[in-house]
C-alpha positions as CSV (number, residue, x, y, z in Angstrom):
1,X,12.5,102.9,-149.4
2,X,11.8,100.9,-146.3
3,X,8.0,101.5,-145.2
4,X,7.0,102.7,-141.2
5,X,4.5,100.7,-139.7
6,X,2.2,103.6,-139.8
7,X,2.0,103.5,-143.3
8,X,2.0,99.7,-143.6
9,X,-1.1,99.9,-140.9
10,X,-2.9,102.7,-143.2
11,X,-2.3,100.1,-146.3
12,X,-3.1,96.7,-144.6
13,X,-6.2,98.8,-143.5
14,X,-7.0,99.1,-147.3
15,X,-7.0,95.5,-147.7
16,X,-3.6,95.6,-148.8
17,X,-2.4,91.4,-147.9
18,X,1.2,92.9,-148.7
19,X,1.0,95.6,-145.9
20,X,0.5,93.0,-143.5
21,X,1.9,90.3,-144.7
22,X,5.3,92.8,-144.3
23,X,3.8,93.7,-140.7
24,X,4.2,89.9,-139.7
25,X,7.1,89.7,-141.3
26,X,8.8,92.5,-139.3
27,X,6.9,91.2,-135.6
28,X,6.6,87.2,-136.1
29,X,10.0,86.1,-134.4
30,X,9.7,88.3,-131.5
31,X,5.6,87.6,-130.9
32,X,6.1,83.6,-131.1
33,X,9.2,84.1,-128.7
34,X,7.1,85.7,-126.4
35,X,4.9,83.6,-125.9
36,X,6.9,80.7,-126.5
37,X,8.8,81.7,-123.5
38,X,5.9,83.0,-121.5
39,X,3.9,79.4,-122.1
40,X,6.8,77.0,-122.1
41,X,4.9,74.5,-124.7
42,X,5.4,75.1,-128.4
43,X,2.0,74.0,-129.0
44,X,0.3,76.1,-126.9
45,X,2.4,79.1,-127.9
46,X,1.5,78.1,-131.8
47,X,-1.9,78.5,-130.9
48,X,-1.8,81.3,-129.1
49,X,0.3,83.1,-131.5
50,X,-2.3,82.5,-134.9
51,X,-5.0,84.0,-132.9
52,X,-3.2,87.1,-131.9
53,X,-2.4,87.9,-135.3
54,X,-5.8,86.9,-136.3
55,X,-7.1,89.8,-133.8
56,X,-4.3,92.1,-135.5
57,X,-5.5,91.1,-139.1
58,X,-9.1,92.0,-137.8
59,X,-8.6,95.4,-135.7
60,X,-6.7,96.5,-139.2
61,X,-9.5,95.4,-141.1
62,X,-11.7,97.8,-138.9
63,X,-9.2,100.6,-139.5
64,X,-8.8,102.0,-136.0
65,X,-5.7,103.9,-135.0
66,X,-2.7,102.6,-133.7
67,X,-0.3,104.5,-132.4
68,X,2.6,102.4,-131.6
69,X,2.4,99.2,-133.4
70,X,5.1,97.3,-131.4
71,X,3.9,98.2,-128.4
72,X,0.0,97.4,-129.4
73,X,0.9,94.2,-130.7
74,X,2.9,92.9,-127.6
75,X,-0.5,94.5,-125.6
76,X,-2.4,92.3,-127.6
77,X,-0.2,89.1,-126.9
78,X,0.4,90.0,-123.1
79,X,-3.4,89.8,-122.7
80,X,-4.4,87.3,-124.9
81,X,-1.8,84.8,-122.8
82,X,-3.4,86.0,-119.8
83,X,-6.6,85.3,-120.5
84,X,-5.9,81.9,-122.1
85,X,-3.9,81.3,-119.1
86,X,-6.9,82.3,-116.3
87,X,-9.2,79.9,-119.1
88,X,-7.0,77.0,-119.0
89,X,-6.4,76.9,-115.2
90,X,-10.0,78.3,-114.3
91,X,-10.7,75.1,-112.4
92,X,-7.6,75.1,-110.2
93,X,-6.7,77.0,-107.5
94,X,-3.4,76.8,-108.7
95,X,-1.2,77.0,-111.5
96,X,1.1,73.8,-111.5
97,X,4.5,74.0,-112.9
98,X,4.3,74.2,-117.5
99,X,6.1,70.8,-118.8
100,X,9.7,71.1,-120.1
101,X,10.3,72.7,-122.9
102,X,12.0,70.5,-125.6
103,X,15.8,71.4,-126.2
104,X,15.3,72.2,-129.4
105,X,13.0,75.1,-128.6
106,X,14.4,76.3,-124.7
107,X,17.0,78.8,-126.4
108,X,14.7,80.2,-128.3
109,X,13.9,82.0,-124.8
110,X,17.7,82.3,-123.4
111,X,20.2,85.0,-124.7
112,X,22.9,83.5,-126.7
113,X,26.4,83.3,-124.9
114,X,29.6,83.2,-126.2
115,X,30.2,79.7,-127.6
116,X,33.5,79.0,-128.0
117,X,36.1,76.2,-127.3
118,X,35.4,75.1,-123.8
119,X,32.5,77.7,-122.9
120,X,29.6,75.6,-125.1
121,X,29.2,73.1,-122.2
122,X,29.1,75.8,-120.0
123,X,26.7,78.0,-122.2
124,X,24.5,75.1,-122.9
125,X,23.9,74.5,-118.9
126,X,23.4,78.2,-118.5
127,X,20.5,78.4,-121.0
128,X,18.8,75.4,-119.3
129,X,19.3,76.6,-116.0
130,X,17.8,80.0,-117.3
131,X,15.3,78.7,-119.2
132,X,13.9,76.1,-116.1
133,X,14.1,79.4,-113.8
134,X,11.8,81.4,-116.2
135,X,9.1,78.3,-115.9
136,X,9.0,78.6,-112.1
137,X,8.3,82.0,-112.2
138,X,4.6,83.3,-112.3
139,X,2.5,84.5,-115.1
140,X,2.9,87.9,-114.4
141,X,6.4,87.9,-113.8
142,X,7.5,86.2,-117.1
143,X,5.5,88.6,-118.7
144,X,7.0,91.5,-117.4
145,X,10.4,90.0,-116.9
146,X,10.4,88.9,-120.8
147,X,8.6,92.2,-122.2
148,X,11.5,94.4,-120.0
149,X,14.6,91.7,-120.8
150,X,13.7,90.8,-123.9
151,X,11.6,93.2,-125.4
152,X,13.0,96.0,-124.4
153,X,9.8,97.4,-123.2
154,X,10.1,100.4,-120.2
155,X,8.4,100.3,-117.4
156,X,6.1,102.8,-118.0
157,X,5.5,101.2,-121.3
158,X,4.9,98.0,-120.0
159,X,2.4,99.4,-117.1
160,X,0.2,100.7,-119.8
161,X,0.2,97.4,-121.4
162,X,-0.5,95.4,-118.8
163,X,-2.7,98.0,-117.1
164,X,-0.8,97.6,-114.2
165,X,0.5,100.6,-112.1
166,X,4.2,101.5,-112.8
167,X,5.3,101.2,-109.1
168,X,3.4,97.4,-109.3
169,X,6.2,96.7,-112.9
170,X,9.0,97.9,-111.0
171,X,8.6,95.8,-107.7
172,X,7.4,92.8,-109.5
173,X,10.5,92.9,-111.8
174,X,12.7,93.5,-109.2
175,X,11.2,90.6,-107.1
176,X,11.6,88.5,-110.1
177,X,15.4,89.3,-110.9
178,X,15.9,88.6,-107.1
179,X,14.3,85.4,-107.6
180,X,16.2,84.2,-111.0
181,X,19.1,85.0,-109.5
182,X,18.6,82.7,-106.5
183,X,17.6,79.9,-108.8
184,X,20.9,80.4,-111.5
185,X,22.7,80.4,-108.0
186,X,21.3,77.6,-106.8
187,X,21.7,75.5,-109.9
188,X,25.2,76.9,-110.4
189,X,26.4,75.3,-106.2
């Protein structure tokens, strides 16, 4: 019998290590591809993505409920990326362009096309095009863009994560679409 996550939370509460270690299991892909694709460096998304389960391993610990574990836990790693992010540019006044992700790694962040025959070249230049257009977009709008896309987060959903108003999701996401759109054009002429 396959365990909720309400019960696993209860038990990893307890001090149960399999609890969580299940927990992880069921979230670890989709929290590292996050913020692999939200950081664009392996490294830093490595980091980023011990700590956040190093805060989930210690709100557990303290027993406080969760309603929604998914939704917590990409709440957690939406605004631990922020912050980071605001820490590691806090003496710019502007946030310059993440280095390349390594090819190897970029379609981690791209859907996977159809790759057959003829169509892997193609496919292969699409998830580089898509994965270059996600780096030029803004903090805020790879976050919402990959939580929506990718997560399958609503917009109400991800309003309360973010603690943004739902109105401020929408228009970003649509600005954002807009914008990949023009760059896969772009790179596509």
């Amino acid at each position: 019998m396959v365990e909720t996550d309400a019960q696993l939370i209860v038990q990893s509460g307890q001090g149960d290590s399999r609890a969580f270690g299940e927990l992880y299991k069921r979230y670890q892909n989709a929290v590292y591809r996050y913020l692999l694709c939200a950081s664009g460096d392996p490294s830093w998304a490595e980091d980023m993505f011990q700590e956040v389960w190093l805060r989930v391993a210690d709100h557990l610990r303290a027993k406080k409920t969760i309603q929604d574990f998914k939704k917590w836990l990409f709440t957690v790693a939406a605004n631990y990326f922020r912050d980071e992010l605001r820490k590691k540019y806090i003496r710019r006044f502007f946030m310059p362009e993440y280095p390349g992700m390594s090819p190897e790694k970029e379609s981690v962040c791209v859907p996977a096309v159809a790759e057959s025959g003829h169509m892997l070249d193609k496919a292969y230049e699409l998830r580089q095009d898509l994965s270059a257009a996600l780096q030029k977009l803004t903090a805020r709008q790879r976050t919402i863009f990959l939580l929506a896309a990718y997560e399958g987060f609503k917009m109400a959903e991800i309003a309360r994560m973010l603690n943004l108003a739902e109105g401020t999701v929408k228009a970003t996401l649509h600005k954002t679409v807009v914008k990949l759109r023009k760059e896969l054009e772009n790179s596509l002429d």
